[in-house]
Structure formats: C-alpha cells, structure tokens
C-alpha positions in Angstrom: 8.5 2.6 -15.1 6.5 4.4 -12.1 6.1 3.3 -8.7 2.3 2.6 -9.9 3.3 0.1 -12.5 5.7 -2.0 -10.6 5.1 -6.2 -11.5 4.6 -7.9 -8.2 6.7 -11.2 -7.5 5.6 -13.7 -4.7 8.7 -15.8 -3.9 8.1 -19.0 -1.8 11.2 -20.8 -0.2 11.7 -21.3 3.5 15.3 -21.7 2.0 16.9 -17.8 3.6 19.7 -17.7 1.1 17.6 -18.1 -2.0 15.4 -15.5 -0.3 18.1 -12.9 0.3 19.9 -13.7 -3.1 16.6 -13.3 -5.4 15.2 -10.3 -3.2 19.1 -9.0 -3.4 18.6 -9.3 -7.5 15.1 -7.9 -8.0 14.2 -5.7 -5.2 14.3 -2.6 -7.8 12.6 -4.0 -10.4 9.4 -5.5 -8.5 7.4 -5.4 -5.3 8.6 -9.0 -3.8 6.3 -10.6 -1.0 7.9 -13.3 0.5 6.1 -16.7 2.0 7.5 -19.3 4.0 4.8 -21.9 4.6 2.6 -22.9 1.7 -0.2 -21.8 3.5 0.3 -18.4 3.7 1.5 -18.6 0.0 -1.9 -19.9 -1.2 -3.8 -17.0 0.6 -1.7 -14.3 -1.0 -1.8 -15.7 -4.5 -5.9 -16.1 -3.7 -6.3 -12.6 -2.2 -3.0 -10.8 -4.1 -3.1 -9.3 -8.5 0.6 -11.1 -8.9 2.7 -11.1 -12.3 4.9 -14.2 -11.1 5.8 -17.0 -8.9 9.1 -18.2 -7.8 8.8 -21.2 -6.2 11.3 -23.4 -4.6 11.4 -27.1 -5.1 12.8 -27.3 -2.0 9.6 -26.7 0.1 7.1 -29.7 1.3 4.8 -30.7 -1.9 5.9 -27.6 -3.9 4.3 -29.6 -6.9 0.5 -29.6 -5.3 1.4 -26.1 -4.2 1.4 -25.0 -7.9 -1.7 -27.1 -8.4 -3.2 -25.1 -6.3 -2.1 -21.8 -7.4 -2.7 -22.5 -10.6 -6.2 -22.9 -10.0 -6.5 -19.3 -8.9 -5.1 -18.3 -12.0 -4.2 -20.3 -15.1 -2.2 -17.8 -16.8 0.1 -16.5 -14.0 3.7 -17.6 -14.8 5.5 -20.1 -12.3 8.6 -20.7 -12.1 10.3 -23.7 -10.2 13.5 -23.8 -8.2 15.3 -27.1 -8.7 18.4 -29.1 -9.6 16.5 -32.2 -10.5 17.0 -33.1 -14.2 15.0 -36.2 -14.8 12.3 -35.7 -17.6 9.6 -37.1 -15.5 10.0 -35.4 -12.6 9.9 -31.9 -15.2 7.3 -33.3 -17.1 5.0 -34.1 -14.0 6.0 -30.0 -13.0 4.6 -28.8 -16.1 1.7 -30.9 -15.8 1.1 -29.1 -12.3 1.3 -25.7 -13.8 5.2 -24.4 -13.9 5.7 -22.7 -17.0 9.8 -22.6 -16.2 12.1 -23.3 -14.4 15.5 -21.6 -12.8 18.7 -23.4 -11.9 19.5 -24.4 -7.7 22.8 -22.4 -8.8 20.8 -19.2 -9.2 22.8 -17.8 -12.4 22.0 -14.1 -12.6 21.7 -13.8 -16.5 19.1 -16.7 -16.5 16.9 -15.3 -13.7 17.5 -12.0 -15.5 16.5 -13.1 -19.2 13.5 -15.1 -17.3 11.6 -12.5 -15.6 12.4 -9.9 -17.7 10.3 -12.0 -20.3 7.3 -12.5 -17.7 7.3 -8.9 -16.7 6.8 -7.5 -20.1 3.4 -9.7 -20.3 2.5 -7.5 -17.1 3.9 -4.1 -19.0 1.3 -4.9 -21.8 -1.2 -5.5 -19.7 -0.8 -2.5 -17.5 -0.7 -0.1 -20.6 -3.7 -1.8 -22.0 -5.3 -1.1 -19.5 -4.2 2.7 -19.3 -5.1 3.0 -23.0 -8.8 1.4 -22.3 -9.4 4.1 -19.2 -8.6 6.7 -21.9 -11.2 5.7 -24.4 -8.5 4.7 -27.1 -9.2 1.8 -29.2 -6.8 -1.3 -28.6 -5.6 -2.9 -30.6 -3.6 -6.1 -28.8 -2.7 -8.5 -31.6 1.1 -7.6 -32.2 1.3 -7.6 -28.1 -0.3 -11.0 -27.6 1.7 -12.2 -30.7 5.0 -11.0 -28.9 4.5 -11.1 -25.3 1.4 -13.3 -24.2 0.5 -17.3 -24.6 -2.8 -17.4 -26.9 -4.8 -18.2 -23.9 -4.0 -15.2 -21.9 -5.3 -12.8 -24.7 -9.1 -12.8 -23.4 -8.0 -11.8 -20.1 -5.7 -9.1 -21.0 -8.9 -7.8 -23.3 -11.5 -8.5 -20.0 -9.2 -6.7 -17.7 -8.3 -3.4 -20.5 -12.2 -3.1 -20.2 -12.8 -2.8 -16.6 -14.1 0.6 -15.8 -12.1 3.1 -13.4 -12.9 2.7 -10.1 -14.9 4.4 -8.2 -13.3 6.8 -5.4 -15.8 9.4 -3.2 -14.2 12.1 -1.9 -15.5 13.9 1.8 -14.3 17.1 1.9 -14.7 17.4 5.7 -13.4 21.1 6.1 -11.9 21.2 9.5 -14.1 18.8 11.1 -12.4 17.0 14.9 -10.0 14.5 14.5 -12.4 12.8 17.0 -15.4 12.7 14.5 -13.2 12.1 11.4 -11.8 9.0 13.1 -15.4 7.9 13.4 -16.3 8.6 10.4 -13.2 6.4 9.2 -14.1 3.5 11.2 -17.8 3.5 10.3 -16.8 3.5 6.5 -14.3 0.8 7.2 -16.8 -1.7 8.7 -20.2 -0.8 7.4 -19.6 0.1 4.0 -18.5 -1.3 0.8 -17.7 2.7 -0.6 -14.6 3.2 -2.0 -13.2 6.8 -0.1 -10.9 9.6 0.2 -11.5 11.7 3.2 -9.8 15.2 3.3 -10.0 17.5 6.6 -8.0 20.7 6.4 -7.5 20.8 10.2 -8.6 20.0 14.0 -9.0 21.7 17.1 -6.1 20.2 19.1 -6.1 17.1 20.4 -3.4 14.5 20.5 -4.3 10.7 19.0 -2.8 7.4 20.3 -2.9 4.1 18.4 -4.7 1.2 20.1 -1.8 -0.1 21.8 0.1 2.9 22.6 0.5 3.7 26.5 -0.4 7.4 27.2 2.3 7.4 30.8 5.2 6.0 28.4 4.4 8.6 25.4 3.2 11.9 27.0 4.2 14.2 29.2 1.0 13.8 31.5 1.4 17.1 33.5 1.6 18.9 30.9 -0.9 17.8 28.6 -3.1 17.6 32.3 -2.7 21.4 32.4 -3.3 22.4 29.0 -6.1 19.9 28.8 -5.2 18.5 25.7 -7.6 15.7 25.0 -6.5 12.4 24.4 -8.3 10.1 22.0 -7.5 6.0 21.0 -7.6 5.9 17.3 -9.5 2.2 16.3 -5.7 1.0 14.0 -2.3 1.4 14.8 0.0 3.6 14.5 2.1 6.2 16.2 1.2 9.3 18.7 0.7 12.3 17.2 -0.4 15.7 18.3 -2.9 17.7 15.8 -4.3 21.2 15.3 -5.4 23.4 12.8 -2.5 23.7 10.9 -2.8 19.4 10.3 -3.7 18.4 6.8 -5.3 14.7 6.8 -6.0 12.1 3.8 -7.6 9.4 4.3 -8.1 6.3 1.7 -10.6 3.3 2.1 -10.7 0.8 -0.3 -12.4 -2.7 -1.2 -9.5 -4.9 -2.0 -11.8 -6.3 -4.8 -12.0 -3.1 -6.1 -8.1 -2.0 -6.4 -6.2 -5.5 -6.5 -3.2 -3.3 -8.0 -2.9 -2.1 -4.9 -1.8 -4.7 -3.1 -3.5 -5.4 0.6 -0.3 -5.7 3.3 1.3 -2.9 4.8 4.3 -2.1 3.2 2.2 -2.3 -0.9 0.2 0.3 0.5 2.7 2.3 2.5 4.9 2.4 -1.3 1.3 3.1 -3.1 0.7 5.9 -0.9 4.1 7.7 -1.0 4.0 7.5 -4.8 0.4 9.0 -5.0 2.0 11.9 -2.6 5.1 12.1 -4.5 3.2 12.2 -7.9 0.7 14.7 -6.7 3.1 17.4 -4.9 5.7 17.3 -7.0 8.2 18.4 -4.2 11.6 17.7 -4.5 12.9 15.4 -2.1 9.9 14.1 -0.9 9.9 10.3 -0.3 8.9 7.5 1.2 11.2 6.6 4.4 10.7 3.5 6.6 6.9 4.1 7.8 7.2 7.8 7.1 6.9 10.3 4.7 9.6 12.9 4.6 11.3 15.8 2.8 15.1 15.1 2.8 15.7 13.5 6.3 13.1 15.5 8.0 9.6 13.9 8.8 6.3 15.8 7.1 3.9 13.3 7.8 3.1 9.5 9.3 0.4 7.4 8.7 -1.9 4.5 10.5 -3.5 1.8 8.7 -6.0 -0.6 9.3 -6.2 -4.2 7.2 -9.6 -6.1 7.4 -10.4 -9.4 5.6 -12.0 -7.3 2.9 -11.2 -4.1 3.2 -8.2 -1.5 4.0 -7.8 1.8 5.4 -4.2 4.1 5.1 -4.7 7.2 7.3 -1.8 10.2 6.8 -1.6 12.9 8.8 1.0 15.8 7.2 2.5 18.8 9.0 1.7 21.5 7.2 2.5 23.8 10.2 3.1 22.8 13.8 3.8 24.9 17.5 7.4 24.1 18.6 6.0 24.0 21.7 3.2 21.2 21.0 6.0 19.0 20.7 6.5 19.2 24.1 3.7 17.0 24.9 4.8 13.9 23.7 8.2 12.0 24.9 11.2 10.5 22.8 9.5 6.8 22.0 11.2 4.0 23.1 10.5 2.5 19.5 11.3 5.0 17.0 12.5 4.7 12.9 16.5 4.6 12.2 16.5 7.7 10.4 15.6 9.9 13.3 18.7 8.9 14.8 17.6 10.2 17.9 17.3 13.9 17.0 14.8 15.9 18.8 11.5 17.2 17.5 12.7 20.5 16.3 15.5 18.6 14.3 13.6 15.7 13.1 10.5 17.5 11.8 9.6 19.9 9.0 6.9 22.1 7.8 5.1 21.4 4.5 4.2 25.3 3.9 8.0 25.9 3.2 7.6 23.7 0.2 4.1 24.2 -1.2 2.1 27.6 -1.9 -0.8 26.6 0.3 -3.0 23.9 1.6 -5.5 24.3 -0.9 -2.7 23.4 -3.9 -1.4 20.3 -2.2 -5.3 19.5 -2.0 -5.8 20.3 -5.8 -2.9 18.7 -7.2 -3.5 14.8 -5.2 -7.4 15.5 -6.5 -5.7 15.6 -10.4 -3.4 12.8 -9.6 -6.0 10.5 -8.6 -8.1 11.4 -11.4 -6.0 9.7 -13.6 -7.0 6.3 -11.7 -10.2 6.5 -10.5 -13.6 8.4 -11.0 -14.2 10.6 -8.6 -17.6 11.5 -6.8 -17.7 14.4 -4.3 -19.8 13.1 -1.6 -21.3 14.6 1.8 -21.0 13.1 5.1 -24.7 14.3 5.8 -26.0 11.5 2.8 -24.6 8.5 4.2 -26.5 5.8 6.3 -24.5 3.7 7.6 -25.8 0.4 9.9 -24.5 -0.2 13.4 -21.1 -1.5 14.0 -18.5 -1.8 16.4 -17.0 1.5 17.4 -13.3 1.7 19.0 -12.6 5.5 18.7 -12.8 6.3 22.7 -11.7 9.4 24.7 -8.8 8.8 27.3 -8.9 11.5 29.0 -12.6 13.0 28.2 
C-alpha cells in the first residue's frame, strides 16, 4: 500500500495510555489523528474523509458523541472502547451508531482482526475509485458482497464516479520570490482555483515566516552590506535564503475538493513528501520531521498556510546553493533533532547531485500528478482576482 492510499483513523480518548498503546499498534498501518475533547473530534470528523473511529467509552457522553458523528456519515465504522457488558447499555451503543466494539484490555489480535476488516472497506473503495479515473468499467458486486454493508454500496458507486480534480499549473519561470509569494496569497484568499505554482528561481532575497525575528536569525551586518532584501512571507515557516539556483512548488487546494488529503499539518507534510518521493524517484529521499531530505542531509523545507476552507503547502528545494549565502542566516535557537547541530555545509545538500536537471525533476512531479488530477496549464496574466488582505511586506525595502 502507498503513502497515497493510507486509511485514516481518528482516535478519541483523553485516556494517554490507550492513546499511546493504539497509536504504538497502528501508526504504520494508518494516518492516526488524535482528539481529546469531543469538540474538536466532531469538527474533524465534519471537516476530515476518515475510514474509522475509535472511540473511548471513557470520555463525557461518548454515546451522543457517536450520535453526532454518525450524522456526518452513516456508513463510517465506530468502534467503542468499553468494559461494560450489560446488553442494554450495548444495545443503546448500537442504537447510537457503533458498529463494534474493542475490549478496556486492548488485546492486540482483536484490535488487529477489527480494523483490518474496516480498512479493506476503505481498500475497495480507494481502488474503485482508481479504476473509475481510468475509464474502466466497475464492476463492485463481489466487493460489496465481501467487504461493504448493503447500504454503503451507493456511496462507494457515487464516490468511484467523481471526476479527477482539477489542478492549474503557473509555470512562473524565474519570477521574485516577492511576487510569487503574492501571487500565493492572493490565490489562497480570493480564489476557489485549485493550483500548482512552479518558479525555477529568484533573484536573491532571504524570506522570514510571520513570526520569525530578523536580529535573532540573521547576521544583520552582513546581509546590511550585501543588501540582501528581506521579505515576511504571509504563513509560517522557517528562514530561508533564495536565488536562482532555488526550485519552488507550490500547491493550493480547496479542502472540498481533495478530502483525501487531509487538512492539518502533518497529512499534508506526509502527502507532500510522497508526491516528491513518487515523482523523483531518488534514492533516499524522505520525509524527515518538517523537512525533506536525502539521507540525513536537508534538500528542501516547506511553509504552509491552513484557512477555514482552504490550504496552501509551499516547498522550497535546493537545487544548488553558495556556501557563502549560508552565512547570512544564524544557527536557530529552534531547529529539527536530526540536524544535531551540524553547520550548514554539513546539514545541507544539493539536489543537482541527484537529478539530471531542473527541468526533469519538473517533468517527472507534472507525470505524477497526472495520475490524480487533470491538469490545466494556466497564466498568471488571465487571472482577476478581487481585493483581499495582503501580508507579503518588505523588511528591509
């Protein structure tokens, strides 16, 4: 199974050791996102595509809690946490929408055998769907017959006949990092276009998330003499210095539109690093903490920005860099584990060892994501876009 067809388990318990023991059991097999506080659970199983639902018996009302998630989707399995035995406390679960239930002694076999069963539904589902964006007739009968309730079959047979997505891609040539960020944030507010912006490369400039503090991340004198601009990206993220040898993706996506890919920060951060992985084909690249890297040596970092209805997931990669532009920006006081506090010149590497040229990394993510979405080359010159708010600034002008 690839990274893209992972089933997505929300676990609810404010209980830490069923947390740890479940995520301890599964964490392979499934994207897990944990909730606490029923609240926060009800949003994501609202706003979040999920293939399960653990839910522990243990938390306030857990039984109106499944009411409630149930409403959002009648099909999704539940299954309940408890030790409690008595028929009518099981029969009023089932009545609330929990389709099984798992043992307070958390027997590995049983949660095994269980989810195992719920995550093939999701397997179908997920090749159905596949099949469909190929144009090959489906035929689900022996599927639902095997895998699926009766009353699940009509969505499986709506959701195999959804249309690709979708996904216009800018090719911005080497456009400033200034005016692609603006471009970004004007597509992230004002639009409902699904995107992929690519820019080959930037005069230099160095880019700060919003909070970052230019006197605690740069050396000022330096970057004063050389006048390096300084610009405050609109999202997070970390400081970066960019030129021409920079290659930048940038994705923008409805969440309507891609509710595979789930909308928090680490879905998308593992979406990402598989699309990259898929695409390049480069040995040893991988996803590590929040960067992306080949072996232990960093080739790219990303920002992201995660709106009520809409997500952005900005990568910048080093496909060549100046040992001596890393002399603009300090050792962070917050910096990933991996680094283990190794210098630039150790830390980093340079994509061009590893790939042919710019223009085949380019090539080979365009075939990749044709495989998921429909793809429509767009210009920057034909959109329209209405006011909005706009956070890109200068620091330094």
């Amino acid at each position: 199974m690839t990274h893209f067809q992972l089933p997505t388990l929300l676990l609810i318990s404010d209980h830490a050791p069923i947390r740890f023991w479940i995520k301890k059991q599964l964490d392979n097999q499934c994207f897990i996102i944990v909730a606490q506080k029923k609240e926060k659970a009800l949003g994501i199983a609202i706003h979040t595509l999920l293939d399960l639902v653990i839910l522990d018996s243990d938390l306030e009302e857990p039984l109106e809690l499944c009411k409630q998630i149930r409403k959002t989707n009648p099909t999704l399995p539940i299954f309940l946490i408890t030790g409690r035995l008595k028929k009518s406390y099981r029969e009023a679960a089932i009545e609330a929408g929990v389709t099984d239930f798992l043992s307070e002694q958390l027997n590995v076999e049983e949660l095994q055998m269980k989810i195992n069963t719920a995550f093939k539904s999701a397997e179908v589902r997920k090749k159905i769907e596949q099949l469909s964006l190929k144009g090959e007739n489906i035929d689900i009968s022996s599927t639902q017959k095997k895998y699926t309730p009766q009353n699940e079959s009509e969505n499986l047979w709506q959701r195999a006949k959804k249309k690709q997505t979708e996904l216009a891609i800018f090719d911005l040539g080497h456009m400033p990092i200034f005016n692609q960020l603006q471009i970004e944030e004007a597509l992230l507010r004002s639009s409902n276009l699904n995107a992929c912006l690519i820019n080959r490369g930037s005069p230099p400039a160095i880019v700060m998330g919003i909070s970052g503090k230019a006197e605690e991340l740069l050396d000022l004198e330096k970057v004063k003499r050389d006048k390096i601009p300084i610009i405050r990206r609109f999202s997070g993220g970390g400081t970066v210095i960019v030129d021409e040898n920079t290659l930048f993706f940038t994705f923008i996506f409805s969440k309507n539109d891609v509710l595979h890919i789930h909308a928090f920060p680490e879905p998308i951060l593992r979406w990402s690093g598989a699309l990259y992985a898929d695409s390049f084909q480069i040995p040893n690249f991988h996803l590590v903490e929040n960067d992306y890297a080949i072996g232990k040596k960093k080739c790219g970092g990303n920002a992201q920005y995660i709106k009520k209805d809409r997500w952005l997931h900005h990568t910048s990669f080093l496909w060549d860099y100046r040992d001596e532009n890393m002399d603009y920006l300090l050792m962070p006081a917050k910096r990933p584990k991996y680094r283990e506090n190794r210098p630039h010149a150790d830390f980093l590497c340079r994509m061009k060892d590893y790939a042919p040229s710019k223009e085949s990394l380019i090539q080979k993510l365009k075939i990749e994501l044709q495989k998921h979405f429909t793809l429509i080359d767009r210009r920057v010159s034909d959109l329209s876009l209405p006011e909005h708010r706009q956070s890109v600034t200068w620091i330094n002008g």
